[in-house]
C-alpha positions in Angstrom: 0.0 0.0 0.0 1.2 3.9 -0.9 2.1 5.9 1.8 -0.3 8.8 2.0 1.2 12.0 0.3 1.6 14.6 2.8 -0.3 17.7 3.1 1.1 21.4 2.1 0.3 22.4 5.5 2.5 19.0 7.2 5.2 19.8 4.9 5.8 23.2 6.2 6.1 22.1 9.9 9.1 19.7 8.2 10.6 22.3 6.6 13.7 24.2 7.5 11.3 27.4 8.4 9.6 25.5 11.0 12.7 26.4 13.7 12.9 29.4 12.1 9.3 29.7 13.6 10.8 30.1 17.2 12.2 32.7 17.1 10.0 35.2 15.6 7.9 37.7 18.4 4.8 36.7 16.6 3.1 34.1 18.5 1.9 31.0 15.8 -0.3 27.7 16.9 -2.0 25.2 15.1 -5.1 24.0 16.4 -7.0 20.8 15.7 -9.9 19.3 18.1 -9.7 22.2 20.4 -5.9 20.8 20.9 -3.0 22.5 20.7 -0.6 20.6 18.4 1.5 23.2 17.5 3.1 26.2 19.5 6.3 28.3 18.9 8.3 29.8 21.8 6.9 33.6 20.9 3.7 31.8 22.2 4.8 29.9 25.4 6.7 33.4 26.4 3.4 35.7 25.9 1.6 33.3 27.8 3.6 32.1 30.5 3.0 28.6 29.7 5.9 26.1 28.6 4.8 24.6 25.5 4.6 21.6 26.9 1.8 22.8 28.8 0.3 24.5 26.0 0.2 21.5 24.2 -1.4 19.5 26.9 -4.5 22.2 27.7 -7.5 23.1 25.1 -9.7 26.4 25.0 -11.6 26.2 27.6 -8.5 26.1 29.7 -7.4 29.3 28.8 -10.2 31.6 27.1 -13.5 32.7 29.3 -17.2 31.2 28.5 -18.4 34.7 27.2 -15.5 34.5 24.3 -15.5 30.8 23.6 -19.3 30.4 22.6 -18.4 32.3 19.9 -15.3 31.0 19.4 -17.1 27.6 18.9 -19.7 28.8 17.0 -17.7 29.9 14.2 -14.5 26.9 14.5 -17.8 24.0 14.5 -19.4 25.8 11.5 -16.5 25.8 9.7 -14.8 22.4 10.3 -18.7 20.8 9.0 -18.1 22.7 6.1 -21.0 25.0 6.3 -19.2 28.1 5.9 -15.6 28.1 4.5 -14.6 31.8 5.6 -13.1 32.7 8.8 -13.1 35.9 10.6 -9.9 38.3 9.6 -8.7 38.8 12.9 -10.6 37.7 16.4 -10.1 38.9 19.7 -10.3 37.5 23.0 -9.2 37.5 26.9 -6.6 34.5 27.3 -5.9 33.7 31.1 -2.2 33.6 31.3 -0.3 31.0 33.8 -0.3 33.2 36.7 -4.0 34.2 36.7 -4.2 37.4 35.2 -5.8 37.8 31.5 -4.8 39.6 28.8 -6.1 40.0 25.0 -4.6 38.3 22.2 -5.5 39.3 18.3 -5.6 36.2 16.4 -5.7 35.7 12.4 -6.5 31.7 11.9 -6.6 30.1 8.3 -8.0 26.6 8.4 -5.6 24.1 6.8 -5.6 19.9 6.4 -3.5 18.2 9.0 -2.7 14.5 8.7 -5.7 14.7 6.9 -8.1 15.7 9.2 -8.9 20.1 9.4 -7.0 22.2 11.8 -6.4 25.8 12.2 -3.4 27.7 11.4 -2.8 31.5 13.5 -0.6 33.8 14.5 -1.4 35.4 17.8 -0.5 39.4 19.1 -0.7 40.7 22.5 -3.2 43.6 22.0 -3.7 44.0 25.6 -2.2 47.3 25.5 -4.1 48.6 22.5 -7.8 47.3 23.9 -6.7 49.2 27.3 -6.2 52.4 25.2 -9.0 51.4 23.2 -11.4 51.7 26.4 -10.2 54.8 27.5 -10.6 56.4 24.3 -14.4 55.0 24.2 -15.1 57.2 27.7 -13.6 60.4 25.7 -16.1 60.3 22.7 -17.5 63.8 23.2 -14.3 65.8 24.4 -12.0 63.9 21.9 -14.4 65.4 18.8 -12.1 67.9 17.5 -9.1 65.8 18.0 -10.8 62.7 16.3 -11.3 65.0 13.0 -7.6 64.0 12.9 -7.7 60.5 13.7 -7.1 57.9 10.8 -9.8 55.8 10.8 -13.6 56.9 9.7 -15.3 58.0 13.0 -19.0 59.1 12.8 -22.0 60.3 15.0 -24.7 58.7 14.4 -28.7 59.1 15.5 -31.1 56.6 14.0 -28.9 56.1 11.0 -28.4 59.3 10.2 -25.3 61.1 10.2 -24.9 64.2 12.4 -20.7 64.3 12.5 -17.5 63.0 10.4 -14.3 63.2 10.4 -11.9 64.0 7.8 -11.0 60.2 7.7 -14.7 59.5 6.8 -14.6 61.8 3.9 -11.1 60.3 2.6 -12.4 56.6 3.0 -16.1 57.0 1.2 -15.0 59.8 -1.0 -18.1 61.8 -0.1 -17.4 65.0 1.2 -18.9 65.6 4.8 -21.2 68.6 3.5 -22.8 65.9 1.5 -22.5 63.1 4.1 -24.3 65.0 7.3 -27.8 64.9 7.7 -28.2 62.3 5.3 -28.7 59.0 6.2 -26.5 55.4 5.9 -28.6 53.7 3.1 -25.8 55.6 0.3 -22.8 53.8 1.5 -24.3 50.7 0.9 -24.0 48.2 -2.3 -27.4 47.0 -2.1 -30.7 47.7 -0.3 -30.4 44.1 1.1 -26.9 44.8 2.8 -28.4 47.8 4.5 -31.3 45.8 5.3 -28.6 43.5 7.0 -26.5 46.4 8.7 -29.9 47.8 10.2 -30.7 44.4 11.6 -27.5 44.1 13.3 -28.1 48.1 14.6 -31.1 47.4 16.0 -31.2 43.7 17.3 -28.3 44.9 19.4 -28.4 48.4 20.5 -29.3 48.4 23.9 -28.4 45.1 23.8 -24.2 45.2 23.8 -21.7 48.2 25.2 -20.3 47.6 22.1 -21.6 46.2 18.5 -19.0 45.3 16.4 -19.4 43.7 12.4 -18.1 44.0 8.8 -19.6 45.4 5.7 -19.2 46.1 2.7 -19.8 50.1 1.1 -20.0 52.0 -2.2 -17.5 54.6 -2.4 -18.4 57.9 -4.2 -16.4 56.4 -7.5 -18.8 53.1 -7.3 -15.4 51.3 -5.9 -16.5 48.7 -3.4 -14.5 48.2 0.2 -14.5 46.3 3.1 -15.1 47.6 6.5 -14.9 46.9 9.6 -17.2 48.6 12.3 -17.7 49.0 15.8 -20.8 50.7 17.3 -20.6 52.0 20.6 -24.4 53.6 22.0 -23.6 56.8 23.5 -26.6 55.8 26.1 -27.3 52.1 26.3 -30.7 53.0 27.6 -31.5 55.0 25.2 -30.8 54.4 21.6 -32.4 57.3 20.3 -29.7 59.7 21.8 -27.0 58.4 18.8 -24.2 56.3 18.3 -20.8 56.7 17.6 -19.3 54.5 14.6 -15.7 53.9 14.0 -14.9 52.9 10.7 -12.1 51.1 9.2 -10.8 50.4 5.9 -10.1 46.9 5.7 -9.9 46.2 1.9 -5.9 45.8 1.9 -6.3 43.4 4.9 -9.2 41.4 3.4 -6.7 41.0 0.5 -4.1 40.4 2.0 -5.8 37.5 4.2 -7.5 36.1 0.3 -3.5 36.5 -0.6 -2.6 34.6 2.9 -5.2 31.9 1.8 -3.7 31.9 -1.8 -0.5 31.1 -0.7 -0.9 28.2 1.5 -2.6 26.6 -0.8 0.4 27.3 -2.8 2.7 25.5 -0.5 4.1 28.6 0.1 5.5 29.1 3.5 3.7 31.0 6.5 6.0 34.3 7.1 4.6 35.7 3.3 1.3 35.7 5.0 1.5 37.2 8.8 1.0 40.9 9.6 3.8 41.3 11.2 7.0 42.5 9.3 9.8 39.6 8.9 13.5 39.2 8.1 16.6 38.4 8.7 20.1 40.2 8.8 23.1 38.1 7.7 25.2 40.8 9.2 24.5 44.3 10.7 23.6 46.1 7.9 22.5 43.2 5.2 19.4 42.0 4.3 18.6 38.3 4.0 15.3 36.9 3.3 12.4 39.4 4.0 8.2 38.2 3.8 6.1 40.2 1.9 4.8 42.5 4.7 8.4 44.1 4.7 8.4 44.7 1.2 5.2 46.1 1.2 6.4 49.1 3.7 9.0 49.8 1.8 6.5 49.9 -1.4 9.0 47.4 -3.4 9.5 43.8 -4.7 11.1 41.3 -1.8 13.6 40.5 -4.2 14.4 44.6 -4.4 15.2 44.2 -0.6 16.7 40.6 0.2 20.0 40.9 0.7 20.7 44.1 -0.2 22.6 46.7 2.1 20.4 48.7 4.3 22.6 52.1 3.2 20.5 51.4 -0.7 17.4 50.8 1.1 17.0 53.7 4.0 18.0 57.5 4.9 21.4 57.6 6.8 19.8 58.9 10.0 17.1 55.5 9.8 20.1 53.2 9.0 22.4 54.5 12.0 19.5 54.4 14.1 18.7 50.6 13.0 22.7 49.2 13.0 22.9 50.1 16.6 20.4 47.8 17.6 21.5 45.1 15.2 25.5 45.5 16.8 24.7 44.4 20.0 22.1 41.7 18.7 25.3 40.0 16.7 28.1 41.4 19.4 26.1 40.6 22.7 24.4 37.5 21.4 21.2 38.9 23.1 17.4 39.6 22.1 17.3 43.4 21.2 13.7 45.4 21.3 13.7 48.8 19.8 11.3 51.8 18.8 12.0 53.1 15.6 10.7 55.4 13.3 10.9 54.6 9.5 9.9 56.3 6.6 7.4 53.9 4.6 6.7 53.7 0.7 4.7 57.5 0.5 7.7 58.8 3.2 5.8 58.7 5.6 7.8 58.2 8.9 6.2 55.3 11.1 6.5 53.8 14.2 7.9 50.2 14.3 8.1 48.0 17.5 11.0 45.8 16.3 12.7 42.6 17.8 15.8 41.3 16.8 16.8 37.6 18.0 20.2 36.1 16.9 20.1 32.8 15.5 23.0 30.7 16.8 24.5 27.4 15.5 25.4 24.7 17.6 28.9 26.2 18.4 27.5 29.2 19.8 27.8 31.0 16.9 25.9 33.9 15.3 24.3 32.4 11.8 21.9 35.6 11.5 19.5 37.8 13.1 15.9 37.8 13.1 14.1 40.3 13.2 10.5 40.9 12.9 8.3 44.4 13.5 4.6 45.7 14.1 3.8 49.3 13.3 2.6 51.0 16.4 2.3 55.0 15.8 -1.5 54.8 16.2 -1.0 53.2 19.7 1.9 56.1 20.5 -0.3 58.6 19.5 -3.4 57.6 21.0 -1.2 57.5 24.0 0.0 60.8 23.7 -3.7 62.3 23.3 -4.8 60.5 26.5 -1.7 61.9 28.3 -2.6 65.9 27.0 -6.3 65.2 28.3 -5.0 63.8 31.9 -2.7 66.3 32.6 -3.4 69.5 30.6 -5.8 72.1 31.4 -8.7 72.2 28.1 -9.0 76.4 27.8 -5.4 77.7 28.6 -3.2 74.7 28.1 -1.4 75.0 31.4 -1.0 71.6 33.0 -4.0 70.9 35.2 -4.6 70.4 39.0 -4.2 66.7 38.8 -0.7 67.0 37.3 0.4 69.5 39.6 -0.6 66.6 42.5 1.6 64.3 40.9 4.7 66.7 40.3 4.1 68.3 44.0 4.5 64.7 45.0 7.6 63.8 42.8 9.3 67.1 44.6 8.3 66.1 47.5 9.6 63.0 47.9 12.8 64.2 46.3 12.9 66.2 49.3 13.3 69.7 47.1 14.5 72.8 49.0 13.5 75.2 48.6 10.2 74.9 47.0 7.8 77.8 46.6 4.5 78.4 45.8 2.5 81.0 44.1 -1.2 81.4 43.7 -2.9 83.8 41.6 -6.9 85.0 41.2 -8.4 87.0 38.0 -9.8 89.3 39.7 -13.2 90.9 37.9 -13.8 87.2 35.9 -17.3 87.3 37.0 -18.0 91.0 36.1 -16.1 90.2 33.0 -18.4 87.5 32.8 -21.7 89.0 33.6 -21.1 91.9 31.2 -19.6 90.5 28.1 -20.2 87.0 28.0 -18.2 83.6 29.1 -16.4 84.0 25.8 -15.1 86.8 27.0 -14.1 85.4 30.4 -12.3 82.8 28.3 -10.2 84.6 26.8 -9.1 86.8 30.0 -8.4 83.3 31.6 -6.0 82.4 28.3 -4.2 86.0 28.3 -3.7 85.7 31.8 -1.8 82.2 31.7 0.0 83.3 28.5 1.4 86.1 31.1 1.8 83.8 33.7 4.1 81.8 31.0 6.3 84.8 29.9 6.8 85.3 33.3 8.1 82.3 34.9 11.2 80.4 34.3 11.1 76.9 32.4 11.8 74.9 35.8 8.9 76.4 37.2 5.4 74.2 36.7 2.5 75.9 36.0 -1.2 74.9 36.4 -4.5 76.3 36.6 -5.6 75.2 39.8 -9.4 75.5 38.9 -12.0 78.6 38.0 -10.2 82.1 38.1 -6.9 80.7 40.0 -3.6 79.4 39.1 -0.7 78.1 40.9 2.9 77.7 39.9 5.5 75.4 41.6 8.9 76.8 41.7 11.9 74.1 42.9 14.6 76.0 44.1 13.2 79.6 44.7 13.3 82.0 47.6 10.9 84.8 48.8 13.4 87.2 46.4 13.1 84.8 43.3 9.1 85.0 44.0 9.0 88.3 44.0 10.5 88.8 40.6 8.0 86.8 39.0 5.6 88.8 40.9 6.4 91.7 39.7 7.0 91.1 36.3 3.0 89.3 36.4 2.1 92.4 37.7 3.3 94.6 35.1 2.9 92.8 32.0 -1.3 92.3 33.4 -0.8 96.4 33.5 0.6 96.5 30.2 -1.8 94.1 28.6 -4.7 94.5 25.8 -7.7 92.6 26.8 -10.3 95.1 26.5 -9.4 98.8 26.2 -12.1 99.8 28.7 -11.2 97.1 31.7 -8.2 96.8 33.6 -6.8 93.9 34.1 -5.6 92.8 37.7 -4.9 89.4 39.5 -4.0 89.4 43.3 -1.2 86.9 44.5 0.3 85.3 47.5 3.5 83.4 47.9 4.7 81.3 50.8 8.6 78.9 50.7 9.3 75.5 51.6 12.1 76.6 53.4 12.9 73.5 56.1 12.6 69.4 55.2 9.5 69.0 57.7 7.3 72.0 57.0 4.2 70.0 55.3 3.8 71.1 51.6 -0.3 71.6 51.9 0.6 73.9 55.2 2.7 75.9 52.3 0.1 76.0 49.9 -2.3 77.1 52.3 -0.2 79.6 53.6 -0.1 81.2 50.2 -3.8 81.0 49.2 -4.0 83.5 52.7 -2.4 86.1 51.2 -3.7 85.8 47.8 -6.9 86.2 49.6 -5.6 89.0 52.1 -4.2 90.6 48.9 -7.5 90.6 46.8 -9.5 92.0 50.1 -6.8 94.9 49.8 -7.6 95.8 45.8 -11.4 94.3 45.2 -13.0 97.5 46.1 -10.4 99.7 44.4 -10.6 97.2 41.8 -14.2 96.9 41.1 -14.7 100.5 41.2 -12.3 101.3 38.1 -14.5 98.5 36.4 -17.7 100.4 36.7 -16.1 103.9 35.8 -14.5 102.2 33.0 -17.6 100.5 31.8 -19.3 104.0 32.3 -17.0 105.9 30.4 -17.7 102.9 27.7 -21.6 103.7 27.7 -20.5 107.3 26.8 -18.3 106.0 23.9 -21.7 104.2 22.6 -23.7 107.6 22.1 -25.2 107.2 26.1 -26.5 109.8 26.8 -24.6 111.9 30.1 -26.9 114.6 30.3 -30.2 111.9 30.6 -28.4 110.7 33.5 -27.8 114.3 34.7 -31.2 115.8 34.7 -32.5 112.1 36.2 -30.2 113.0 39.1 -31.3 116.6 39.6 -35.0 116.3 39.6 -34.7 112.6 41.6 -32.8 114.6 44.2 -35.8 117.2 44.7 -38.7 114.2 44.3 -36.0 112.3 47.0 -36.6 115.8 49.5 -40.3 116.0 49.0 -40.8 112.7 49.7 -38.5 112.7 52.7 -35.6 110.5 52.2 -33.0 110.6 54.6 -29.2 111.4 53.2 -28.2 108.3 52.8 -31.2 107.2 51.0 -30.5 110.2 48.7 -27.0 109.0 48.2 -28.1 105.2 47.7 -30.6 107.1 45.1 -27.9 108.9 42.5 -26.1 105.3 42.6 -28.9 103.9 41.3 -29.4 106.4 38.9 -25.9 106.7 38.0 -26.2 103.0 37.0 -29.9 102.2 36.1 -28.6 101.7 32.3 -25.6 99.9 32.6 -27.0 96.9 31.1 -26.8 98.9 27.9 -22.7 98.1 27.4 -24.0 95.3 26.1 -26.3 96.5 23.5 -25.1 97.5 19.5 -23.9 100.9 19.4 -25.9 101.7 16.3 -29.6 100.7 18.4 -28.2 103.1 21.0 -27.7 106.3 18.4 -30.5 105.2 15.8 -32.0 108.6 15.0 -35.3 106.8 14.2 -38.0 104.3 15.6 -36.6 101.4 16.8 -38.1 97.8 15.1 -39.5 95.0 16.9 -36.3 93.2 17.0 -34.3 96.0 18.0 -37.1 97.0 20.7 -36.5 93.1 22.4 -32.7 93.7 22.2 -33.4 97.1 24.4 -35.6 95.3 26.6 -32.6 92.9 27.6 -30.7 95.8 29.4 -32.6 95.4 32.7 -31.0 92.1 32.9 -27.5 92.3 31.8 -27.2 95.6 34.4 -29.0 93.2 36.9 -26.1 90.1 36.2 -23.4 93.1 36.5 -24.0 94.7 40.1 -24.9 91.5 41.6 -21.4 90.3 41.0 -20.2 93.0 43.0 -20.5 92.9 46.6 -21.1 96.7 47.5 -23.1 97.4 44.8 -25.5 93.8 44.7 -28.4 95.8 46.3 -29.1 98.0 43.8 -29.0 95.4 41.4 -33.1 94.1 41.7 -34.2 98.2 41.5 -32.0 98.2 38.5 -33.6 95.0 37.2 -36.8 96.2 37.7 -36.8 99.8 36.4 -38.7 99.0 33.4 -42.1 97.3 34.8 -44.7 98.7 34.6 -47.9 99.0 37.7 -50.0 97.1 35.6 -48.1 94.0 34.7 -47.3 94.9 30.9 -43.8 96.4 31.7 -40.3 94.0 31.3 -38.7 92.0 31.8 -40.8 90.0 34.4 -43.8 91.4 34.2 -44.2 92.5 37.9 -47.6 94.5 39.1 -48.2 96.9 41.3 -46.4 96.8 44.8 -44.7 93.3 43.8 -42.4 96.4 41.6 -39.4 97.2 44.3 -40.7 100.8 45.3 -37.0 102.5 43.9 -37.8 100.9 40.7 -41.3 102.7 40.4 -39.4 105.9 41.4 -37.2 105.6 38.7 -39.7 105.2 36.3 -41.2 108.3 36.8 -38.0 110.6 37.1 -36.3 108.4 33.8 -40.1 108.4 31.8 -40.2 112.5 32.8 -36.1 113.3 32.1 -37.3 112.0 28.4 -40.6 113.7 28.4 -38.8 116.7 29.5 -36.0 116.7 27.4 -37.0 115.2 24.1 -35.4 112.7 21.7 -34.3 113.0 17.7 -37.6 110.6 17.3 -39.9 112.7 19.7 -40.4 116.6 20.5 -40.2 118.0 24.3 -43.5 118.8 25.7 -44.6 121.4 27.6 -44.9 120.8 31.8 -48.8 121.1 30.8 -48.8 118.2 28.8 -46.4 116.2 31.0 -49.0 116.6 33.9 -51.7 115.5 32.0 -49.6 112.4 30.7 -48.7 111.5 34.2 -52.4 111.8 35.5 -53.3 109.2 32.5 -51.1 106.7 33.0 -51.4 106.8 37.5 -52.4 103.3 38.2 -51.6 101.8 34.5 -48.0 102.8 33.9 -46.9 104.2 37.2 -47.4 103.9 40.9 -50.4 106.2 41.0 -49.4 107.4 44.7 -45.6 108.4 43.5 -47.1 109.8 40.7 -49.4 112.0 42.4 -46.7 113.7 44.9 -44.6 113.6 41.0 -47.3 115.8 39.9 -47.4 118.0 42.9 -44.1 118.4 42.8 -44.0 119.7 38.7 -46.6 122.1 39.7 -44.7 124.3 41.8 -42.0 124.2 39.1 
């Protein structure tokens, strides 16, 4: 009888590759009966299991229920034959010798085996990358802008329609995004039955599943069709109507290049032309020897362009000095050597490659090459870097934030720094600022302020914004003098500044030292938020004042008119003494008056001056003074009680005034004062829109309107009071 013919698949684990298989980083098994009967070392060293071990335990050994059932699912369909495709790649938590679990990327290909089916894969710790992964997924909303930048398609979705892209999106479908948002999904699709398909998925699992992961395939603006592979996470798993964000990949090269992987099996063509991962070998520091395709590919050439070939025809100078350092000590040393390089690609485009390089000895001891083999991680470096700027970096004024200033006040701590000191600063006027212009406004106060803060402190020094309108700064190696230069030059550049040209701009500080081993650091830093506080006690008043003359000498720059508020303050003085108020009432009285239109700072210059009738919509823009004058006083302390009279100047006795509407004695009783005095200064004195009128005609008004417009008791001693004018 003939002695069965071996399989491609056997003859490969024969060949002269298959110790060559060892020592790639690239984890490989072969799988048949859920028995390992195949592992490499790369695999016994990522799980801490000797591959004896391996050998001797199955799946459920090592992978959780929750991942296996559909591990099984898919391996049982495909060994009876009922579906002859694989997943691309498959993740899934893998409980390592010691206990802990960790994920592992797997991309199986099913092969024959001493003529029975069995799985072929390489295996990748992508522990790491799912970590990141996860932390990203919490970040959805405040990474937006960043993810504009990101390369893979990332979307926001709400019942399959798109509400947000990125400029990944737009590169991958070829639609721009002006013609992508708003719309929704069904255009990316092939055929009415794929979306049909998608939408089942959608809605059979949201809800359902934190995350919802599939592949599809879409129509690209140009009628190309691609592969992609999506993952849906629900931005309220309660609620699916709130939306969706959808990450989308590309994975057309990867789909080929697994079809290629396939190809080339059945071609008895050996494993390392089909794995991700870059492979080659070195037969001396700078020479190529064999390379797989995934190496050429990077490099955008033939592998016969690269195998052995020097690296100095291949790669920049810089790249090649960079990469024969490593490879030295791999061949001198005789030790495993893990670098980080970065490598420009076929388009020159520099990339991040996690390499390992692992000499090959012969049985004297002796170097016969170097292997080396490489994954591309600049997505994972800069997806760490992103996640580092939003720990530690404050959002508005890119200072660091409080919780890195923790962390750095602990590492000078410990390192027993002396001296340390410590500054804190307050914006002072943020609210007014605030109240009167806007929190845009604020915003940008807050970002000139720590662009000062920066100019003014030395590079050692670490600089945060402790939260609201204060920072703090950490200065190693500074005494009460070297604090005092920084304050003073703070001080002077805020004097010198250009926020607005009719606010100053002040911040108060205090500064206490570190000055023996055993003083406690929070002692310090409490020490110094005293005297900011003592410090801002000293200037608020003086402070707050030059705010309000400045924002009055700003209302005059906008066409106010001074001499309305001049004749309000004369005859309010004499209706003040005829109805008895004491002095201080009459002083509490021109305040009020003084500042009864503040609110109008905030209202377009051209309303102020129009000549003519105002229209509706410039009417309802007047009508919001009451309330922007109201938000300003009652952010400052001294001048908070006046700021309900000034809110409620405008209401009327009957209820038809604004803004709230108020009737009768509900009305603060200086409010219905003023709006006699401010209705008769106007009556009195005329506008471009409306002749004066005679004192006859003013009574006569007044009488009408007693008990509609005004308080009809005020406006009767009013009235007696014009008559013996």
């Amino acid at each position: 009888m003939n002695k069965e013919t071996p399989k491609p698949e056997e003859e490969i684990l024969k060949s002269n590759n298959y110790s060559l298989y060892d020592l790639l980083s690239v984890g490989i098994y072969i799988l048949q009966n859920e028995k390992f009967i195949y592992v490499n070392e790369a695999l016994s060293n990522l799980s801490g299991y000797s591959r004896e071990e391996l050998l001797n335990l199955n799946l459920h050994d090592l992978i959780p229920n929750e991942d296996i059932l559909k591990l099984e699912k898919v391996i049982k369909l495909a060994l009876k034959g009922v579906t002859p495709e694989l997943p691309l790649f498959y993740t899934s938590k893998v409980k390592m010798k010691d206990g802990s679990f960790r994920f592992f990327e797997a991309s199986p290909t099913l092969i024959q085996y001493h003529g029975e089916p069995a799985f072929l894969a390489t295996i990748i710790d992508v522990t790491d990358r799912k970590k990141i992964e996860d932390r990203l997924k919490e970040r959805e909303e405040t990474l937006k802008g960043i993810l504009s930048a990101a390369p893979i398609g990332i979307s926001l979705m709400q019942e399959r329609i798109f509400k947000w892209s990125n400029k990944a999106m737009e590169e991958i479908t070829g639609y721009p995004l002006g013609e992508m948002i708003g719309k929704p999904s069904r255009f990316l699709f092939g055929s009415d039955e794929e979306d049909d398909r998608v939408g089942t998925i959608l809605y059979s699992n949201l809800g359902e599943k934190d995350v919802i992961e599939f592949e599809t395939r879409i129509k690209t603006k140009k009628g190309d069709i691609i592969d992609a592979h999506v993952i849906i996470n629900p931005l309220d798993h309660t609620n699916s109507s709130k939306g969706y964000i959808s990450i989308l990949s590309d994975i057309t090269e990867r789909k080929k290049a697994q079809e290629k992987l396939n190809q080339l099996v059945e071609e008895q063509k050996i494993l390392l032309d089909n794995i991700e991962a870059q492979v080659w070998y070195l037969t001396n520091i700078a020479k190529y020897g064999a390379v797989n395709q995934a190496r050429a590919d990077f490099f955008g050439v033939k592998k016969e362009e690269l195998e052995y070939r020097n690296m100095w025809e291949i790669s920049s100078r810089d790249e090649v000095k960079v990469c024969i350092e490593g490879n030295r000590r791999a061949f001198e040393d005789k030790i495993q050597v893990k670098t980080e390089e970065w490598v420009a690609n076929s388009k020159g485009i520099k990339r991040l490659l996690s390499i390992t390089k692992t000499p090959k000895m012969d049985s004297n001891g002796n170097i016969e090459f170097v292997v080396c083999s490489a994954i591309d991680i600049t997505e994972q470096r800069e997806a760490e870097k992103i996640i580092y700027h939003l720990t530690y970096y404050d959002e508005l004024t890119n200072l660091y934030n409080r919780r890195f200033f923790n962390k750095e006040l602990e590492r000078l701590t410990n390192q027993k720094q002396i001296p340390l000191s410590i500054l804190m600063i307050d914006v002072n006027g943020l609210k007014v600022v605030n109240d009167t212009y806007g929190h845009l406004e604020g915003d940008k106060l807050l970002k000139l302020i720590a662009e000062i803060i920066k100019k003014s402190c030395k590079k050692t020094d670490v600089i945060s914004r402790w939260g609201g309108d204060e920072f703090i700064i950490l200065m190693p190696n500074a005494l009460k003098k070297d604090t005092d230069k920084i304050i003073k030059r703070i001080k002077e550049r805020c004097d010198q500044a250009k926020f607005r040209k009719e606010l100053p701009m002040s911040v108060a500080i205090g500064a206490a030292t570190k000055t023996d081993i055993d003083q406690d650091i929070n002692n310090i830093i409490t020490e110094a938020e005293s005297r900011m506080y003592s410090h801002k006690l000293t200037i608020k008043n003086s402070s707050h004042y030059a705010i309000i003359n400045s924002l009055m000498a700003s209302l005059k720059t906008k066409g106010f008119e001074e001499k309305h508020v001049i004749n309000m303050r004369e005859i309010g003085a004499r209706f003040g003494e005829k109805l008895g108020f004491s002095l201080y009432e009459l002083n509490k009285l021109d305040t009020l008056i003084t500042l009864h239109d503040i609110g109008k700072i905030r209202i377009p210059n051209e309303i102020l001056t129009k000549p003519d009738l105002l229209t509706d919509e410039e009417y309802k823009l007047i009508q919001e003074h009451p309330t922007i004058g109201y938000r300003l006083l009652k952010s400052i302390d001294y001048l908070k009680d006046l700021a309900q009279d000034v809110l409620c100047h405008h209401e009327k006795w009957d209820g038809t005034g604004y803004p709230q509407g108020l009737k009768g004695e509900d009305i603060p009783y200086l409010s219905r004062f003023i709006a006699i005095i401010d209705s008769y200064e106007v009556m009195s004195s005329g506008r471009p829109y409306k002749k004066a009128m005679s004192k006859e005609d003013i009574i006569k008004e007044f009488k009408e309107k007693s008990g509609k417009q005004f308080d009809p008791e005020l406006a009767e001693k009013f009235i007696e009071l014009l008559e013996t004018m």
